[in-house]
N, C-alpha and C positions, 0 to 999 in steps of 0.2 A: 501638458499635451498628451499624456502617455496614459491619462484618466481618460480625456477627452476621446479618444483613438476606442479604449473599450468601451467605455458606453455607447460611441457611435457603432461599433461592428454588435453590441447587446441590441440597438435600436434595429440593427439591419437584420438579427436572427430573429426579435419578436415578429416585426415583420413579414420576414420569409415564415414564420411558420405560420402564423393568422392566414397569409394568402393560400397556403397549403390547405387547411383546415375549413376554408371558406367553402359551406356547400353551394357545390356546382347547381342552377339551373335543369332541370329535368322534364322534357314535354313531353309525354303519352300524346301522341297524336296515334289513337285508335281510327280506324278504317274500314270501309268494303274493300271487298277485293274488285278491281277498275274491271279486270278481263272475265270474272265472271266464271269460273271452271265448271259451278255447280257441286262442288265437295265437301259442303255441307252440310246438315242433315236439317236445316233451313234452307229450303229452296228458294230463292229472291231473284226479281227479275233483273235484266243486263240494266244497265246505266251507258249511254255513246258519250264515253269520254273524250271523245276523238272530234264533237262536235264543235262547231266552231265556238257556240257561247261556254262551254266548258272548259273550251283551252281560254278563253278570252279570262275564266275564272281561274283556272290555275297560274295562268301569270301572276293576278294579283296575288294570289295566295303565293306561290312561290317568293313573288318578291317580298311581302312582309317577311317570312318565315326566314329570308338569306337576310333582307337587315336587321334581324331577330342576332346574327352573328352567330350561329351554331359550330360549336370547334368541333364536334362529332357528328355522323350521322348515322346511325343504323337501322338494317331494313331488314325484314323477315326472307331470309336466303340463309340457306343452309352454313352454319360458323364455319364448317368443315372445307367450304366451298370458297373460300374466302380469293383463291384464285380465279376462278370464272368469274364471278364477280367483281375482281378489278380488271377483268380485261374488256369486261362489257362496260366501267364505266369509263373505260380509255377511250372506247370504241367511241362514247356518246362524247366527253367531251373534244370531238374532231368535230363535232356539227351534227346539225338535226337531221339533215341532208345525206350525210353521210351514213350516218346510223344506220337509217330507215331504209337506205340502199341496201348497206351488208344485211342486214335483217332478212328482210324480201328475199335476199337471193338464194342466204344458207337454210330459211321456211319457208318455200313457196306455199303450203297450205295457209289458207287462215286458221284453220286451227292451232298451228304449230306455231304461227308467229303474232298470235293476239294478245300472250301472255309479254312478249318483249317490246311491244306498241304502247297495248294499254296500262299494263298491270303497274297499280298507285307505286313501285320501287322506279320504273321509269318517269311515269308525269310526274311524280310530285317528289320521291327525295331526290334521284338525279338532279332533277330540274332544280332542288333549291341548294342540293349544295354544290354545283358549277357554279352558282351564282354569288355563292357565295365564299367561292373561290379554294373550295376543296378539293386536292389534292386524292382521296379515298374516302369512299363511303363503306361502312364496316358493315360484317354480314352475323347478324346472332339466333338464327334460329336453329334447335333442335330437334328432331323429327322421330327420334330412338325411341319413342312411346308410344304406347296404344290408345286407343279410343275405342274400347272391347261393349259397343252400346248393344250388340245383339246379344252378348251377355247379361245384358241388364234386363231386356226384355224378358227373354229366357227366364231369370230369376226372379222380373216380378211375376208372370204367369207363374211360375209353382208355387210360389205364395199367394197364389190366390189375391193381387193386389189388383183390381180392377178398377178399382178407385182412383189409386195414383197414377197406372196406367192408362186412365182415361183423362189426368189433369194434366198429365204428360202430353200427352197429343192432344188440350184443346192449347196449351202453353204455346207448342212449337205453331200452330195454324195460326194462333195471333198473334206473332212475330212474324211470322211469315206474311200474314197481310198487313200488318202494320207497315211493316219494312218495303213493303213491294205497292204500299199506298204511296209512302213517302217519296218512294225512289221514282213514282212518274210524276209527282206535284213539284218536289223540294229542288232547288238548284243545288249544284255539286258544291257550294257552299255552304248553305242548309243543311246538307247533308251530313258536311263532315265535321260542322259544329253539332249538330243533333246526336249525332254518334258520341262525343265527347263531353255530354251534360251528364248530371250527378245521375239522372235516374235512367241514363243509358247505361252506364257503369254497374247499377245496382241490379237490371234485367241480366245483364251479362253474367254476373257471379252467384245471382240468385237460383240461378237455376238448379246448379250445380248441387248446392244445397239445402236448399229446400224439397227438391224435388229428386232429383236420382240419387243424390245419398241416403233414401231412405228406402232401397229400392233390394228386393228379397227381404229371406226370412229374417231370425234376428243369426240365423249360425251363416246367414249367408253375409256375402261382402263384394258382391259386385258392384253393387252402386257405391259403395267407398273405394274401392278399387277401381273405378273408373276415376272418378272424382281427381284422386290420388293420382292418378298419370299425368292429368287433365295441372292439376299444379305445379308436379313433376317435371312437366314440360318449360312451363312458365319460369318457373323456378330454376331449370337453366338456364336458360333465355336472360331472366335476368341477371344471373351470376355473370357471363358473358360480357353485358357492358359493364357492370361492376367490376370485372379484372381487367376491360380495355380502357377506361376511363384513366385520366393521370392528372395530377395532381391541379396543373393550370389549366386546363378544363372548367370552361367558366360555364358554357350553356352547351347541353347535349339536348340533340331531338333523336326520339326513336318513333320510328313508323311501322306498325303492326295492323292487324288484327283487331277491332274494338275487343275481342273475344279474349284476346289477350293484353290487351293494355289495360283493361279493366281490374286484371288480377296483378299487374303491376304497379298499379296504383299503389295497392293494398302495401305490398312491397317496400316501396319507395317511403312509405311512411315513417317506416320505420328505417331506415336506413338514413344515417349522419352525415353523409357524403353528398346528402341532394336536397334540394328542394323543389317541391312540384310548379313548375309552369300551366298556368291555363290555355290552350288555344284558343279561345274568344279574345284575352287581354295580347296574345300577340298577332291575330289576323283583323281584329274591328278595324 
């Protein structure tokens, strides 16, 4: 009996540790931003999330993604923040109703209150993790970095780089009408699968280097120094759910940015703790 007794508590530790070890589930669901701020240096036109066939599509889409079972959820909102944050998702899950009431009354502009209507942290991870019966949505962005681009410019003009300079801006015009083709053809599903194919991901980080890391003289380093925040950032960001993540953490969704989920891919790859989920395999 007293063999029997240790091998059973050696079967129940291989066990506990394999389960511990098992990487977790990990969806880059990359995104626009719903409410549109305009603070990027891609200008793209609005999207009316608010519409009715758009909500008609985030339901579905919400509800795949809660019986997808996400034991985490993270949204690009300041980590620091992490209090506003839970109180606005307290606020929401009391009701839709209720929400949109407090909303309204503490921003009567619309300017001030399209960011807590539309923006993809309310329709779409709220929305999927009430649903899926989450307690808190976790907040990982960090903001403590620069994006010094009128240094880059600066630096390609002394260099004399007209060239790259001008592949630069015809780069960002066809993204910008790509993006702003799609965005009045594609539905808010199309959308957000389009955003999340292999060669949206490869626009996203290509730029970065191909094109402004290579930007000044060779003593200069602005365009690596840009680059370098620009991953800096990410690289938070992703450190963030990597120390919130715990052990029985089966499937984590984080919701950004394509601009940065794209460089978290990268990430992810290499990291032991996760394996990547596709959004097509869990919204078809």
């Amino acid at each position: 009996m007293k063999h029997f007794l240790l091998l059973l508590a050696s079967l129940f530790l291989t066990l506990g540790a394999a389960a511990q070890t098992k990487p977790a589930e990990l969806l880059l669901l990359g995104t626009f931003h719903f409410h549109n701020p305009g603070a990027d240096i891609v200008k793209t036109k609005s999207f009316d999330v608010l519409a009715p066939k758009a909500q008609a599509e985030l339901e579905t889409m919400t509800n795949r993604l809660s019986q997808w079972h996400p034991d985490k959820v993270f949204v690009e909102w300041d980590w620091n923040s992490q209090a506003e944050l839970d109180a606005l998702y307290q606020l929401y899950l009391g009701g839709q109703s209720q929400y949109e009431q407090a909303i309204l009354a503490k921003y009567p502009k619309p300017g001030q209150r399209d960011f807590f209507l539309k923006n993809e942290i309310i329709q779409l991870a709220f929305r999927t993790a009430k649903k899926a019966g989450l307690k808190r949505v976790y907040a990982f962005d960090y903001t403590k970095t620069t994006f010094p681009f009128d240094s880059v410019q600066k630096a390609m003009q002394q260099a004399h780089q007209d060239a790259l300079m001008q592949q630069i801006g015809a780069t960002f015009k066809k993204v910008e009408a790509d993006q702003n083709q799609k965005l009045s053809t594609l539905t808010l599903t199309q959308l957000l699968l389009d955003f999340n194919t292999p060669q949206s991901n490869r626009e996203n980080k290509g730029a970065y280097l191909d094109l402004l890391n290579r930007a000044g003289s060779v003593g200069s380093f602005a365009g690596p120094w840009l680059v370098s925040e620009w991953y800096r950032r990410n690289l938070y960001m992703y450190s963030v759910v990597q120390k919130t993540v715990e052990p029985a953490d089966q499937r984590v969704l984080v919701l950004a940015g394509a601009g940065h989920t794209a460089m978290m891919r990268e990430f992810a790859q290499y990291d032991s703790r996760f394996r990547l989920k596709e959004l097509k395999d869990v919204v078809k």
